[in-house]
MARVEXDO-454146 format. One line per 4 residues: for each residue x, y, z of N, C-alpha, C. Coordinates in pm, whole numbers, plus 50000, padded with zeros to 5 digits. Layout:
! MARVEXDO-454146
X,Y,Z,X,Y,Z,X,Y,Z | ...;
! end
This chain:
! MARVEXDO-454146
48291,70313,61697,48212,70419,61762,48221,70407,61914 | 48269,70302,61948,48270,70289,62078,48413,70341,62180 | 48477,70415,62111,48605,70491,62135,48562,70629,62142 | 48458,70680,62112,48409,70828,62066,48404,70846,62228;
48409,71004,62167,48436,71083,62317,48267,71126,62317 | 48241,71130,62419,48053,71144,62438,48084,71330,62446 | 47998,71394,62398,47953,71539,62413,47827,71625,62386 | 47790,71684,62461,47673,71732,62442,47638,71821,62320;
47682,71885,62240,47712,71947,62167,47840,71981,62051 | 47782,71951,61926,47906,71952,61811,47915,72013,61737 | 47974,72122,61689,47933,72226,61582,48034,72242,61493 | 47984,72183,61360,48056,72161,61231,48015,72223,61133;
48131,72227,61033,48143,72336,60920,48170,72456,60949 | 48240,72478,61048,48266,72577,61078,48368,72670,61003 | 48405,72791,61011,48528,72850,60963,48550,72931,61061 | 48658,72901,61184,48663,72887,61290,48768,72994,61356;
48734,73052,61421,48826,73146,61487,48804,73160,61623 | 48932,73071,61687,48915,73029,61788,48986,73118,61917 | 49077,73197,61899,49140,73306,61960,49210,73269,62077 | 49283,73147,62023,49373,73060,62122,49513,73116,62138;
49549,73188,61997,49670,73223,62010,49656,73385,62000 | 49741,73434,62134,49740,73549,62131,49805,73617,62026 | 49916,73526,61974,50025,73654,61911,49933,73637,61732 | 49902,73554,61738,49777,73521,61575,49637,73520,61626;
49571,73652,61623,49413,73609,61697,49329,73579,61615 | 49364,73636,61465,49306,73617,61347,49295,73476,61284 | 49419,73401,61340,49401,73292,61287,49265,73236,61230 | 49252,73173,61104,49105,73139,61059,49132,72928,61010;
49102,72897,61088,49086,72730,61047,48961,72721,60957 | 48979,72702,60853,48867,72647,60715,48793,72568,60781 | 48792,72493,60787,48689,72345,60856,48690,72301,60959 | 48636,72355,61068,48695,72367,61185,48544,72297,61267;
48615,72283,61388,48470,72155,61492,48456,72250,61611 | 48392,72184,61694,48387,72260,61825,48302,72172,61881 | 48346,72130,62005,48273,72026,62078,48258,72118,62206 | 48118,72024,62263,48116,72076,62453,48096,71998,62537;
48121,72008,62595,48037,71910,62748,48022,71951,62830 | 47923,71960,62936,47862,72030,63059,47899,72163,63027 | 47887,72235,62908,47911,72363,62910,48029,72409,62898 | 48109,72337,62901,48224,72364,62848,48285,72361,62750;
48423,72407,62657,48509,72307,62540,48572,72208,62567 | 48546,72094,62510,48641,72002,62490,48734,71980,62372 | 48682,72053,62276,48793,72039,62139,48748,72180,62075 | 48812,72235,62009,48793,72350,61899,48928,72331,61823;
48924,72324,61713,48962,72302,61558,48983,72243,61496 | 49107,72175,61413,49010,72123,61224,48940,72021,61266 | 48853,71987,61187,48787,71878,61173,48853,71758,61140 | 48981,71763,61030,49057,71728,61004,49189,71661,61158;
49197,71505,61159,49261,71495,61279,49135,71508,61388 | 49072,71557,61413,48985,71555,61540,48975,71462,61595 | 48930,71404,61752,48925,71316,61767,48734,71267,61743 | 48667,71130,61751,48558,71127,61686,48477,71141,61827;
48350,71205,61810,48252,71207,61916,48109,71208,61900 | 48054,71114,61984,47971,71084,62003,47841,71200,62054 | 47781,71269,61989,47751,71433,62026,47571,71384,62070 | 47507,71427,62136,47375,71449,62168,47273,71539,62079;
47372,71665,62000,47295,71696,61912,47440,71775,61848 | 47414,71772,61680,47501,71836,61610,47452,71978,61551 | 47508,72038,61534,47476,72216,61475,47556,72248,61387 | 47523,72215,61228,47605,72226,61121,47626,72395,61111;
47712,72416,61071,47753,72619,61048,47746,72609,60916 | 47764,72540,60833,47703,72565,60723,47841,72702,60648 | 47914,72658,60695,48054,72770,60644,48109,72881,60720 | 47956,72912,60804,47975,73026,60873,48089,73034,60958;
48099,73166,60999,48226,73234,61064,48155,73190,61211 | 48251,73122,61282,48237,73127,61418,48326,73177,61540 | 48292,73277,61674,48395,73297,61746,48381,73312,61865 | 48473,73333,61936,48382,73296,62122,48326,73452,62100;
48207,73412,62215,48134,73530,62214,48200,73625,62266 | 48094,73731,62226,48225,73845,62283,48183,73917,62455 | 48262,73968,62443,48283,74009,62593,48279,74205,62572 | 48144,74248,62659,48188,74417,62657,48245,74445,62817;
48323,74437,62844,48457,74455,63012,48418,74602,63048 | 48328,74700,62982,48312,74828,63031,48144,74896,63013 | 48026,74841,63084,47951,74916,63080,47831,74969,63218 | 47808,75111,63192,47703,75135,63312,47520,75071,63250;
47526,74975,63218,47402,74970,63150,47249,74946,63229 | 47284,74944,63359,47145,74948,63478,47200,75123,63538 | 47066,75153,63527,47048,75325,63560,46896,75354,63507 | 46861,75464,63558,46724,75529,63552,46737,75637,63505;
46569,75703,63372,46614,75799,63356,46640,75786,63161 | 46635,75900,63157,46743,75932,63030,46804,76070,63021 | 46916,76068,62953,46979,76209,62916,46962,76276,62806 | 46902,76246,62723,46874,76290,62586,46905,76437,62595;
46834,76516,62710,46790,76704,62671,46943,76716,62725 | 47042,76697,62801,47178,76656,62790,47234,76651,62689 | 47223,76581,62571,47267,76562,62458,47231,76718,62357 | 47093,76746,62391,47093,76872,62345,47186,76976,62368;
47177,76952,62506,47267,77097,62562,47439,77122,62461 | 47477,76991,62484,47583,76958,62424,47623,76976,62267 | 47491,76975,62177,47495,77035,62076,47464,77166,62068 | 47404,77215,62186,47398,77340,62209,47567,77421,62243;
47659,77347,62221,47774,77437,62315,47806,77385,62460 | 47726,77322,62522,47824,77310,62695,47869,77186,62673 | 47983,77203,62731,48065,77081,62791,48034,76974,62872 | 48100,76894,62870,48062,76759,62977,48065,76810,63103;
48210,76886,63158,48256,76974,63294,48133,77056,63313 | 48107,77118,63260,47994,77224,63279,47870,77145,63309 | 47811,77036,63202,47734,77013,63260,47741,76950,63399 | 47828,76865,63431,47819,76860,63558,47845,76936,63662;
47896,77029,63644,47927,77169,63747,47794,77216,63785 | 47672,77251,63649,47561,77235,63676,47469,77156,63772 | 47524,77064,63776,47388,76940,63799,47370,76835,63797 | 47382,76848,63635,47343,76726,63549,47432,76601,63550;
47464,76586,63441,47567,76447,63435,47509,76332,63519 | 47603,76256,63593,47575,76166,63627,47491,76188,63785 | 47516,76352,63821,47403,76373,63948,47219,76325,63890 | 47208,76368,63779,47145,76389,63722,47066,76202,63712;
47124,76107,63644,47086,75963,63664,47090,75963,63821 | 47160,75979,63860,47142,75923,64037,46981,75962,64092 | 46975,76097,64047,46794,76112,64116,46701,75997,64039 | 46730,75979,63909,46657,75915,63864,46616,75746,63906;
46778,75717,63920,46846,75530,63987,46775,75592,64108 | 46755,75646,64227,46756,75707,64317,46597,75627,64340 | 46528,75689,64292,46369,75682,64256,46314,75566,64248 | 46376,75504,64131,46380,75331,64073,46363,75214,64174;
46266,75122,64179,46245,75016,64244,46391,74918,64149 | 46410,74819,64228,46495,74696,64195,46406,74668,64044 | 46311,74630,64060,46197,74583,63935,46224,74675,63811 | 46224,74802,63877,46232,74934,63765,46334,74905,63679;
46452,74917,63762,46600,74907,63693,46634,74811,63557 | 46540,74653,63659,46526,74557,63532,46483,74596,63426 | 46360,74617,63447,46280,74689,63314,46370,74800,63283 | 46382,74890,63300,46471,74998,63168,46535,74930,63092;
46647,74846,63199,46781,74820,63136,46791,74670,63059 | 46683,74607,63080,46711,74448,62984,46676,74445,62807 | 46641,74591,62765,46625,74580,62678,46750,74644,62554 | 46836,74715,62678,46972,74783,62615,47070,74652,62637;
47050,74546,62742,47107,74477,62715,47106,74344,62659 | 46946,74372,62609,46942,74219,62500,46964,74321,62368 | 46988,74437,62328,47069,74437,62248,47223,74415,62234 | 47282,74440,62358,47423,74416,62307,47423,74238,62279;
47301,74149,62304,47358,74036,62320,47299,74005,62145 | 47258,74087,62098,47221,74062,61982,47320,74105,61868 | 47430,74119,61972,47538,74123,61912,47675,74042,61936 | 47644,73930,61961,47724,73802,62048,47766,73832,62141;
47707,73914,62233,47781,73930,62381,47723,73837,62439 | 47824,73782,62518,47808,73630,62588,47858,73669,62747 | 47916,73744,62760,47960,73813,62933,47970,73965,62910 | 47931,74004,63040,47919,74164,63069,47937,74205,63140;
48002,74321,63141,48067,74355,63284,47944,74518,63295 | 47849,74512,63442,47783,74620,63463,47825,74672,63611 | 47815,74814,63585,47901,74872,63692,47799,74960,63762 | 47789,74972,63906,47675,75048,63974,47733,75189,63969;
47762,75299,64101,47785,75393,64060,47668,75501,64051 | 47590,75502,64000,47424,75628,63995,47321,75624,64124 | 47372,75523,64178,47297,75525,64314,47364,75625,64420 | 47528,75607,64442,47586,75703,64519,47472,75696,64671;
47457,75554,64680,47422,75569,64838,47375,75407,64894 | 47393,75360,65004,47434,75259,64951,47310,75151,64928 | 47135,75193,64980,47014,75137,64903,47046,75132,64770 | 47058,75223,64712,47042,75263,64540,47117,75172,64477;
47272,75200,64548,47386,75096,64461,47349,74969,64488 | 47293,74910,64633,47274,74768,64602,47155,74723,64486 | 47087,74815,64492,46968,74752,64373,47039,74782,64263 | 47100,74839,64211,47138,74854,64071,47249,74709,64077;
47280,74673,64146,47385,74544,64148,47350,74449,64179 | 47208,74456,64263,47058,74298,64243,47034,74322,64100 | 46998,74431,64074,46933,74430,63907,47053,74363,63825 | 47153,74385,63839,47243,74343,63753,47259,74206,63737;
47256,74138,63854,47254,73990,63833,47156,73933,63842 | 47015,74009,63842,46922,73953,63741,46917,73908,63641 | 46954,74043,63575,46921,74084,63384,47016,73959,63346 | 47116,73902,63434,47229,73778,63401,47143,73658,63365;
47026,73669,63524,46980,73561,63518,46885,73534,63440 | 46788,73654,63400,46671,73657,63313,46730,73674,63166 | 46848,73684,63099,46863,73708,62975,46974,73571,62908 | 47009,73498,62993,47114,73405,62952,47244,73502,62931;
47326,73538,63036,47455,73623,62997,47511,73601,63072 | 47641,73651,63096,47741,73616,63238,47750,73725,63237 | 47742,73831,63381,47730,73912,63494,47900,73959,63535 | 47953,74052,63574,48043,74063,63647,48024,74215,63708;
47983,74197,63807,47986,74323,63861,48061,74386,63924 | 48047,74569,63888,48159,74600,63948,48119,74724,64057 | 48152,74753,64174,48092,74862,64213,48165,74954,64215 | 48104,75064,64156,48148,75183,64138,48082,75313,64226;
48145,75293,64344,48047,75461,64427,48116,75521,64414 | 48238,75536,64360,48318,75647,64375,48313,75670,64229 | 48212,75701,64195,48112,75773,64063,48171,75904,64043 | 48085,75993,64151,48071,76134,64175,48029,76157,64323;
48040,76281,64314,48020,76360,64431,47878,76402,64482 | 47793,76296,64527,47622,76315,64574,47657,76456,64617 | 47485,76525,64617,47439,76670,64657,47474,76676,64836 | 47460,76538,64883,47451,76548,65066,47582,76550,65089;
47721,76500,64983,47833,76564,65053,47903,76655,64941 | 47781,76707,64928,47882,76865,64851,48011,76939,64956 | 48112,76919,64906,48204,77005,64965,48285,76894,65062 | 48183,76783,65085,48293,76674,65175,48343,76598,65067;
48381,76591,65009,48447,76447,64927,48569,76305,64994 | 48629,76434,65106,48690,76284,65203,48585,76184,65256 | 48472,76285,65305,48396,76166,65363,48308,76089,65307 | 48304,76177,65119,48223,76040,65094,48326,75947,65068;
48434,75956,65033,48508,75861,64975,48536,75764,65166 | 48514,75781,65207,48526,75706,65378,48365,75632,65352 | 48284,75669,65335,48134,75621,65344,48116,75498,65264 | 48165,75551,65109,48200,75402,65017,48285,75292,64989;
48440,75351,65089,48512,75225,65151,48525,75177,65290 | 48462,75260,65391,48444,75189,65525,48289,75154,65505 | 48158,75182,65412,48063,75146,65497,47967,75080,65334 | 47970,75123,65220,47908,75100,65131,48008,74933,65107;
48129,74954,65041,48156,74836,65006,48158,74715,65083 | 48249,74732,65198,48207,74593,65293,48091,74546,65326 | 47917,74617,65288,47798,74552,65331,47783,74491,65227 | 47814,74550,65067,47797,74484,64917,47908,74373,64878;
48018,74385,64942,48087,74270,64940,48024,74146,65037 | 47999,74168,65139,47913,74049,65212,47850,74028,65160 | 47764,74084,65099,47633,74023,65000,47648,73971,64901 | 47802,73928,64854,47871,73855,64714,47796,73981,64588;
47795,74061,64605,47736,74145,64503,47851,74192,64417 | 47976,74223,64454,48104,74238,64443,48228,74257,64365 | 48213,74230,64240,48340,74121,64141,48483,74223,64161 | 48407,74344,64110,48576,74436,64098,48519,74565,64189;
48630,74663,64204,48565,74818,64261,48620,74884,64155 | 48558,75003,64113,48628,75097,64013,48617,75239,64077 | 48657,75341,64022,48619,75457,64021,48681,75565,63938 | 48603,75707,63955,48657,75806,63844,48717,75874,63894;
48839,75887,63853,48964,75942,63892,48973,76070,63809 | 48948,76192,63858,48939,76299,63752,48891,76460,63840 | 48983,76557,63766,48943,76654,63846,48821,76681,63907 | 48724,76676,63832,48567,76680,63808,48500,76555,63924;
48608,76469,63964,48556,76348,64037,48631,76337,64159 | 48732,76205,64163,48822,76191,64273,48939,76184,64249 | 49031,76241,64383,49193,76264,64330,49298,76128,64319 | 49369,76098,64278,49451,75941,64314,49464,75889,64423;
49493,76013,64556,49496,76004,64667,49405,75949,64694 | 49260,76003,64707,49120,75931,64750,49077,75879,64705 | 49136,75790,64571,49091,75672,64477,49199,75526,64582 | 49306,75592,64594,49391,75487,64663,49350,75417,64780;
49264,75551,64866,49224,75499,64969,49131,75377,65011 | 49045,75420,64876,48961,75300,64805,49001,75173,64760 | 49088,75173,64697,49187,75027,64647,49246,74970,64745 | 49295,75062,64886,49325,74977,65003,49202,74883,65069;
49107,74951,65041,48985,74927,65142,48947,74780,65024 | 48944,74840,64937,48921,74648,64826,48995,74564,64861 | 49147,74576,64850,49274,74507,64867,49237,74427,64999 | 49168,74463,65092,49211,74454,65191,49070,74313,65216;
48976,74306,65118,48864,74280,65134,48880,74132,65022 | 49004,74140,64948,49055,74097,64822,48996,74036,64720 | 48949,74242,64699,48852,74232,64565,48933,74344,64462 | 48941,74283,64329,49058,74340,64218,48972,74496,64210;
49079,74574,64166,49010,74678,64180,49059,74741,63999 | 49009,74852,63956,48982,74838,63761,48919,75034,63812 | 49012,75093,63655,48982,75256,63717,48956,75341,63564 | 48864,75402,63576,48829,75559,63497,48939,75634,63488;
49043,75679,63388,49133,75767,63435,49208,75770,63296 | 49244,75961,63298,49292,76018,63188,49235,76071,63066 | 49099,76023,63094,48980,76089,63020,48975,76199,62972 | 48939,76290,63047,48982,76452,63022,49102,76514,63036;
49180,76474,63150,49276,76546,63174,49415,76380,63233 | 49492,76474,63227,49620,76327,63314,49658,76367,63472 | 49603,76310,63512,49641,76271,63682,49737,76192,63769 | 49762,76067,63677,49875,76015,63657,49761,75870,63769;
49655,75855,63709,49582,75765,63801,49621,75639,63729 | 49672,75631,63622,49704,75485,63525,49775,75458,63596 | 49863,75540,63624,50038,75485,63719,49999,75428,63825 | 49933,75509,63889,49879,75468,64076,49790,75322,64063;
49671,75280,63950,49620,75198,63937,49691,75093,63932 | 49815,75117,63836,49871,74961,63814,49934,74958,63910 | 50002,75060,63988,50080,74990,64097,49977,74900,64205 | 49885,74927,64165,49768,74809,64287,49748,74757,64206;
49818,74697,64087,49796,74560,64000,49656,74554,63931 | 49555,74716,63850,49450,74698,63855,49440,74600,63738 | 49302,74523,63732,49290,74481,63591,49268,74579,63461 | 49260,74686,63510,49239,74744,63359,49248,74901,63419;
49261,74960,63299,49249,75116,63337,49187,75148,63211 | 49076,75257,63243,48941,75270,63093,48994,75454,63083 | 48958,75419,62921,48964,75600,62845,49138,75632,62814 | 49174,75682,62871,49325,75678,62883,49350,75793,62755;
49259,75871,62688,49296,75980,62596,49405,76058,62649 | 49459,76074,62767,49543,76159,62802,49625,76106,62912 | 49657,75972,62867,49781,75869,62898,49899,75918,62872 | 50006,75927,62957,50149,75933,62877,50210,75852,62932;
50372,75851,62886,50466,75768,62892,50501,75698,63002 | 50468,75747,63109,50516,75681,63225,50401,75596,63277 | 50256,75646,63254,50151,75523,63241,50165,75438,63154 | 50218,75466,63063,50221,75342,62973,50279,75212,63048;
50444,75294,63087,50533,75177,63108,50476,75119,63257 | 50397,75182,63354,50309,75090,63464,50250,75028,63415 | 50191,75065,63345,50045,74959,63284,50141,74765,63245 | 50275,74829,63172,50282,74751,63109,50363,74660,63192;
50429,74739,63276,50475,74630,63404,50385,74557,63488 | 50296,74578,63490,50199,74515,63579,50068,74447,63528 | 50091,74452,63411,49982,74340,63271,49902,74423,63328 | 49834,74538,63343,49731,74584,63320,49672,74613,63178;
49518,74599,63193,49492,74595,63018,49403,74749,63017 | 49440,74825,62918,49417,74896,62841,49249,74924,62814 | 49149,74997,62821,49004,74940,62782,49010,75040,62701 | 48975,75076,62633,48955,75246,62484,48790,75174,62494;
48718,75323,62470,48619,75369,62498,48589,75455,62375 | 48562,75434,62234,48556,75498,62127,48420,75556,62103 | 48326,75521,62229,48226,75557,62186,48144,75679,62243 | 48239,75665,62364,48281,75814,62456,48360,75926,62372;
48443,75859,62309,48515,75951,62228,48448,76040,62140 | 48392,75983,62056,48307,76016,61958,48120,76091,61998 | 48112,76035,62109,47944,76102,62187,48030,76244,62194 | 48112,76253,62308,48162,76365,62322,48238,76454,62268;
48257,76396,62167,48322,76510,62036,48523,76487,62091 | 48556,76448,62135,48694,76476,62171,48809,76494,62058 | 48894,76527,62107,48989,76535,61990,49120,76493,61985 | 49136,76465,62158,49272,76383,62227,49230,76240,62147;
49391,76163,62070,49349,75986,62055,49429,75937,62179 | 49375,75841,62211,49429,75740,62331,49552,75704,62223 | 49690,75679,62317,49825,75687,62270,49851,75524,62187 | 49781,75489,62127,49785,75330,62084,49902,75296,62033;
49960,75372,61972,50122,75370,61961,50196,75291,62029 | 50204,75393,62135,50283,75357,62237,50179,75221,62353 | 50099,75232,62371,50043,75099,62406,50095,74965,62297 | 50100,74946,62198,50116,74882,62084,50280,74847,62168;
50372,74959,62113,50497,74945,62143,50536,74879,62247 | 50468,74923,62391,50489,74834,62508,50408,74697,62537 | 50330,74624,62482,50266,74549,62480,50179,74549,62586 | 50104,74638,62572,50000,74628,62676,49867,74581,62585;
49830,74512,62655,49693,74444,62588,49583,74577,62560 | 49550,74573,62448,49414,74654,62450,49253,74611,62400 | 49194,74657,62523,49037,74561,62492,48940,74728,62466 | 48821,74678,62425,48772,74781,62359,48626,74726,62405;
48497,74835,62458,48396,74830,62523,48355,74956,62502 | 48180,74883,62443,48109,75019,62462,48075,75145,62539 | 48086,75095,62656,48084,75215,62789,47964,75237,62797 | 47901,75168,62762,47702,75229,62751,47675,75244,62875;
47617,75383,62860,47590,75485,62975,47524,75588,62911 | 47450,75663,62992,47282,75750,62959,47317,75879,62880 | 47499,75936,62925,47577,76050,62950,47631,76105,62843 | 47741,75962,62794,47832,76002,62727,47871,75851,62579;
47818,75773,62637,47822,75671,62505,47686,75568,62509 | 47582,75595,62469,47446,75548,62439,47445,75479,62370 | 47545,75343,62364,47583,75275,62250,47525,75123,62371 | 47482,75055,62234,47450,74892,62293,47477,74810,62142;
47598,74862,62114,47653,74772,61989,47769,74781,61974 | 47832,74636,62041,47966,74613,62038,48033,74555,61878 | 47911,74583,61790,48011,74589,61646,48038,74675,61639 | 47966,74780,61665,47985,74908,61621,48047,75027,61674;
48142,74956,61794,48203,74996,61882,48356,74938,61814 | 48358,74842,61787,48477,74792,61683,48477,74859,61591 | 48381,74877,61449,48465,74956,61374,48462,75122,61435 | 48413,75159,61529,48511,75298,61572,48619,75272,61624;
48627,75146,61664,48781,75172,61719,48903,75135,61595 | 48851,75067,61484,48936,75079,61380,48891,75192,61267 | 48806,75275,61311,48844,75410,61178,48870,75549,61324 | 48832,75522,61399,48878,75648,61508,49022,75619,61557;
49047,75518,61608,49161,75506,61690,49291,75412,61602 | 49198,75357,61459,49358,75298,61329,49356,75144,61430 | 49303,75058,61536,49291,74967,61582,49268,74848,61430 | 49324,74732,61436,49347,74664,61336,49246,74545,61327;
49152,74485,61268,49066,74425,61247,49123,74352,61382 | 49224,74259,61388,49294,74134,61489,49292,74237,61612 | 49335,74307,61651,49295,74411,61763,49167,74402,61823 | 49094,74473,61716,48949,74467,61764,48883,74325,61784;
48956,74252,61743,48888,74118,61767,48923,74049,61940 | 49064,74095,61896,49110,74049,62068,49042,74118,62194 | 49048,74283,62146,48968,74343,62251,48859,74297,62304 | 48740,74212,62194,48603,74217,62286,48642,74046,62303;
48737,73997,62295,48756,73885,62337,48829,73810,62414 | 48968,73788,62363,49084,73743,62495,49103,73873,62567 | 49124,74022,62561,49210,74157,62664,49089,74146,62685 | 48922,74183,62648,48820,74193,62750,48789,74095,62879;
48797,73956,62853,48819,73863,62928,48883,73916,63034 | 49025,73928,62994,49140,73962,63089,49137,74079,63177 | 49052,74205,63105,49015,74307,63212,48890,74312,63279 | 48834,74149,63291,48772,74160,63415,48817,74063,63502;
48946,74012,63488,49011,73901,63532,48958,73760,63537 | 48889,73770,63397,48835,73651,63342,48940,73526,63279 | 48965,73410,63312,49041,73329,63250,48944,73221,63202 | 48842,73210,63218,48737,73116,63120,48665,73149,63048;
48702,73239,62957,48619,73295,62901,48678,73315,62789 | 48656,73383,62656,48751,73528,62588,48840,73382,62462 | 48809,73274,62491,48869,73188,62381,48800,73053,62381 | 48802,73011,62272,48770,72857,62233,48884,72752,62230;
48884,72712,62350,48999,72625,62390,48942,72562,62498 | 48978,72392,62543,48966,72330,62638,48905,72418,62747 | 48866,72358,62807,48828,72395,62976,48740,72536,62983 | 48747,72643,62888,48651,72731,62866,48519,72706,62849;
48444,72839,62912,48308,72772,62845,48222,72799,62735 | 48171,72724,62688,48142,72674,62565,48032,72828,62459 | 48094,72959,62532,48036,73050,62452,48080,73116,62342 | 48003,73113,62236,48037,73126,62120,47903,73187,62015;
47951,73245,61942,47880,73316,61832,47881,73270,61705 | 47797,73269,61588,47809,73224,61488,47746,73352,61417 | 47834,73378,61217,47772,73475,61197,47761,73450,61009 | 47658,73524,60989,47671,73533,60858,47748,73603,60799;
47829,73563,60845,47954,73602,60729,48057,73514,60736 | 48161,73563,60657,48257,73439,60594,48414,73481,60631 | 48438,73635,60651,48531,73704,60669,48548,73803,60771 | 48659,73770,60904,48662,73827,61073,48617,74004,61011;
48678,74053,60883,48718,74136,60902,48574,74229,60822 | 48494,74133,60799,48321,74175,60767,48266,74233,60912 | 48293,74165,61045,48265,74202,61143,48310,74337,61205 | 48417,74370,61161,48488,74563,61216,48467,74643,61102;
48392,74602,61008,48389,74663,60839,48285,74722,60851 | 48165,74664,60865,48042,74661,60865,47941,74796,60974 | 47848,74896,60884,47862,75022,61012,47684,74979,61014 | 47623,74944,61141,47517,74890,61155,47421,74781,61120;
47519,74697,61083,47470,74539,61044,47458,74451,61190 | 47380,74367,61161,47364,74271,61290,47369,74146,61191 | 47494,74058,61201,47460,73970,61131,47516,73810,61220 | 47491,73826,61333,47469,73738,61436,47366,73646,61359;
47421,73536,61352,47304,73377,61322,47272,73328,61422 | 47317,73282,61520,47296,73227,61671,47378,73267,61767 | 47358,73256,61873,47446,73300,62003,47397,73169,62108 | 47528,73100,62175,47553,73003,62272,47605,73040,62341;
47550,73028,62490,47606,73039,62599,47578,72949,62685 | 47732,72891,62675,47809,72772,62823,47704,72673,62707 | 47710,72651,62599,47710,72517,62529,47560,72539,62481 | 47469,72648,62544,47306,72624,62550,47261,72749,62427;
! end
């Protein structure tokens, strides 16, 4: 015993899916271990061969299915407000375009974020996001954006790494002002897009508030041109920048994104061929948004085909937002993406795990392997593919994060 490797944490009986190997994510080890220390992995799989350790406390699984926690890489989940009579309209006949031509949409949350104390924001939003964690989400990516000024956006991006700190989760924030088009520059859109890369982002980047910049690239929003201008102004600040685009219509913003090396490009229903092959030159990852798909009735599929064909990674995220996907269940965001979009149990598994990781330019995260940290999910069930099967089950047994 005196050879044992000391660790804070040991978790046996596992049936283990560790998502080490990209090209097998499914892989399933029968009897599988998982050690930690200071929050980290030090070993994940068989039990068999392991080396022996000396653990502080053990956590039998008892058979259960275990897997790193998952990761949602796409949501607005701090905002004020609700859209519900929105949702009416929409079963009433108007469009997403329309409604925002109107008003509404995301002008519509901004008065509301607008209004909202820092305190407020917490409160709405920690309870949409202790559900997604009640669904092994172990990191989250929340994106500002509804403030569209730059008081508003910094509190929605203090709130954000609150709800990190008050809920046990990992945080990655992303700022998003290049949302929409506020009521005070109706008709300017150069200058807001000048306001949120000469004067909004460099005060929120000083403030480490920061992780990625995104924005919506879309007739209805901003053109590639004045999205680019934006990615210079990150680049320049060297903060990764990650984009909205192809949603409704093709702009050809996938292309322009990857050529600034983004980490990810989200929606992509109206991707074609020549985004593909950027994306795929430049490891950008793929995010599908099935739950946008489906809120909004669409009828375009994101080209998975041809993503598939070129090997572009594809990760998959709820998009939870007030608007257009009111979803805080990243199971249930998996099996839409395997009965909407034909995504393959091992797909959906990689998405909210190693490609989600990767499209927030996460490398410690997204697998159970050495040097990662030690977050992981355990579930009642016995079979990966109970988890993308399953249409409103929560069958989460415990959730660990960084070993705790």
């Amino acid at each position: 015993m005196s050879d044992a490797l000391v660790c804070d944490t040991l978790w046996s009986g596992a049936r283990l899916l560790t998502m080490a190997d990209p090209k097998v994510p499914d892989a399933l080890i029968e009897n599988g271990l998982v050690a930690s220390r200071d929050g980290r992995v030090v070993y994940a799989g068989p039990a068999d061969g392991a080396p022996d350790f000396a653990a502080a406390r053990t956590i039998a699984c008892g058979g259960r299915l275990v897997t790193p926690g998952f990761v949602d890489c796409h949501t607005h989940i701090v905002y004020g407000g609700s859209r519900a009579l929105e949702f009416e309209a929409r079963l009433a006949g108007a469009s997403y375009e329309e409604i925002a031509r109107a008003g509404g949409g995301i002008v519509s949350t901004m008065r509301a974020t607008r209004a909202a104390s820092e305190a407020d924001l917490v409160a709405q939003s920690a309870p949409r996001l202790a559900e997604l964690l009640a669904d092994g989400v172990t990191t989250v990516e929340i994106k500002s954006g509804y403030g569209l000024e730059l008081g508003a956006e910094r509190r929605m991006l203090r709130a954000a790494r609150q709800l990190g700190r008050d809920l046990g989760v990992s945080v990655s924030t992303t700022f998003l002002g290049a949302h929409a088009l506020p009521p005070e520059f109706a008709g300017r859109s150069d200058a807001y897009v000048d306001e949120v890369a000469q004067v909004m982002l460099p005060a929120l980047a000083s403030e480490g508030l920061v992780d990625a910049v995104d924005a919506f690239c879309e007739g209805i929003a901003f053109s590639p041109a004045q999205v680019e201008r934006l990615f210079g102004a990150a680049e320049a600040l060297g903060i990764p920048v990650k984009l909205h685009a192809e949603q409704l219509s093709n702009l050809h913003g996938a292309a322009m994104a990857a050529r600034h090396g983004a980490l990810s490009v989200d929606h992509l229903e109206h991707l074609d061929d020549d985004g593909i092959a950027a994306m795929a030159a430049s490891g950008t990852v793929a995010a599908l948004l099935p739950g946008a798909f489906y809120f909004t009735r669409e009828e375009k599929l994101p080209p998975v085909a041809g993503l598939r064909a070129a090997g572009v990674p594809i990760a998959i995220a709820t998009d939870c937002n007030p608007g257009t996907s009111p979803m805080t269940s990243l199971l249930l965001t998996m099996n839409m993406a395997a009965t909407l979009f034909r995504l393959t149990v091992a797909e959906c598994l990689a998405g909210v795990t190693l490609h989600a990781a990767r499209a927030l330019g996460r490398n410690d995260i997204g697998a159970l392997v050495p040097g990662k940290w030690a977050d992981l999910a355990i579930w009642d069930v016995t079979a990966p593919a109970e988890l993308v099967y399953r249409i409103g089950g929560r069958p989460l047994h415990a959730r660990h994060w960084r070993g705790r």
